[in-house]
C-alpha positions as CSV (number, residue, x, y, z in Angstrom):
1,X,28.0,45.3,-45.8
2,X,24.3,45.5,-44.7
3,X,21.5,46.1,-46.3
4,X,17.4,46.0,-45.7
5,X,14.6,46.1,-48.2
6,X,10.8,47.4,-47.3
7,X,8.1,45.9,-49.2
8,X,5.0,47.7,-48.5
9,X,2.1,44.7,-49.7
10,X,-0.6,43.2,-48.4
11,X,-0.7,39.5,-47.1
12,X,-2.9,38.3,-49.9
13,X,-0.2,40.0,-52.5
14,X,2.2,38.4,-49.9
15,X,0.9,34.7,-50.4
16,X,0.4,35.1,-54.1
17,X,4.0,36.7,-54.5
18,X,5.5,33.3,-52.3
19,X,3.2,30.5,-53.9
20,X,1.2,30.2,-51.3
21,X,-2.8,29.1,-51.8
22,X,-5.7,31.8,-51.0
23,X,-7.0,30.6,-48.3
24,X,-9.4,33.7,-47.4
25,X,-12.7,31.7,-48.8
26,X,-11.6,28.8,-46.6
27,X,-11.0,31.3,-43.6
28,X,-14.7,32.8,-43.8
29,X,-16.1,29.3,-44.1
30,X,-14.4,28.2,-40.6
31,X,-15.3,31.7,-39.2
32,X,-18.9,31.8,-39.8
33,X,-19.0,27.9,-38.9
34,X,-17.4,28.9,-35.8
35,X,-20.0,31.7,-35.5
36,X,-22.9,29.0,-35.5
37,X,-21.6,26.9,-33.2
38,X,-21.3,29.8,-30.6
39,X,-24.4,31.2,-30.8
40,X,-25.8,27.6,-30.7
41,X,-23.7,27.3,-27.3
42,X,-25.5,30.7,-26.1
43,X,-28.9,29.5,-27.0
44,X,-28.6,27.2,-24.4
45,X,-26.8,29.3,-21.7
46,X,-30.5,30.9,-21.2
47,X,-30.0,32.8,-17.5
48,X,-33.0,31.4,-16.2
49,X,-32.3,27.8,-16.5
50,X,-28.6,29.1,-15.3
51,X,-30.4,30.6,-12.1
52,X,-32.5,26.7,-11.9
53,X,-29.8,25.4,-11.3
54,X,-27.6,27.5,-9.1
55,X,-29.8,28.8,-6.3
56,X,-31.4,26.4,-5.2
57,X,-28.0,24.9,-4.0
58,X,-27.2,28.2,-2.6
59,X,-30.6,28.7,-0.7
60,X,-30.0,25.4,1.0
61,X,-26.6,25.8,1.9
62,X,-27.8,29.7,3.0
63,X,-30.6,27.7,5.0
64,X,-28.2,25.3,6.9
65,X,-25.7,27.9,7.5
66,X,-28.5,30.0,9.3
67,X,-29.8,27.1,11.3
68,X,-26.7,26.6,12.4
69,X,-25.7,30.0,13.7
70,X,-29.5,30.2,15.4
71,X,-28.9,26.8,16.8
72,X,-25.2,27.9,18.5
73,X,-26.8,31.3,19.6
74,X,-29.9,29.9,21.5
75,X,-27.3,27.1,23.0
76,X,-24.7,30.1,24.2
77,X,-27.8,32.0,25.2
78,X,-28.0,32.9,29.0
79,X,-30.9,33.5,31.2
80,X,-30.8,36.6,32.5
């Protein structure tokens, strides 16, 4: 013999019905801590500090890849 029951509750009626704690107060307080520390986190990720940092490695390593190539091309360069 089988047999299936539906209960149609929500999880709080859920957790209350099994004798579990509410834990939705606690849930909000780690959410909206959470929340601070990630817009804390984006304060810092400003774009132009970001940009500081990152091109000027680029624009050297774009300046030594050019001198390069300039420096193979007038070597390979023939008189004509």
């Amino acid at each position: 013999m089988k047999f299936s029951i539906d209960i149609d509750c929500t999880p709080s009626e859920a957790r209350e019905f099994f004798g579990l704690p509410d834990v939705e107060a606690f849930n909000q307080a780690l959410v909206e801590k959470a929340q601070e520390k990630v817009f804390a986190n984006m304060q810092d990720m400003d774009p132009e500090a970001l940009m500081k940092t990152w091109v000027p490695a680029g624009a050297q390593m774009f300046e030594a890849m050019q001198k390069q190539f300039f420096s193979q091309t007038a070597s390979t360069k023939k008189d004509v």
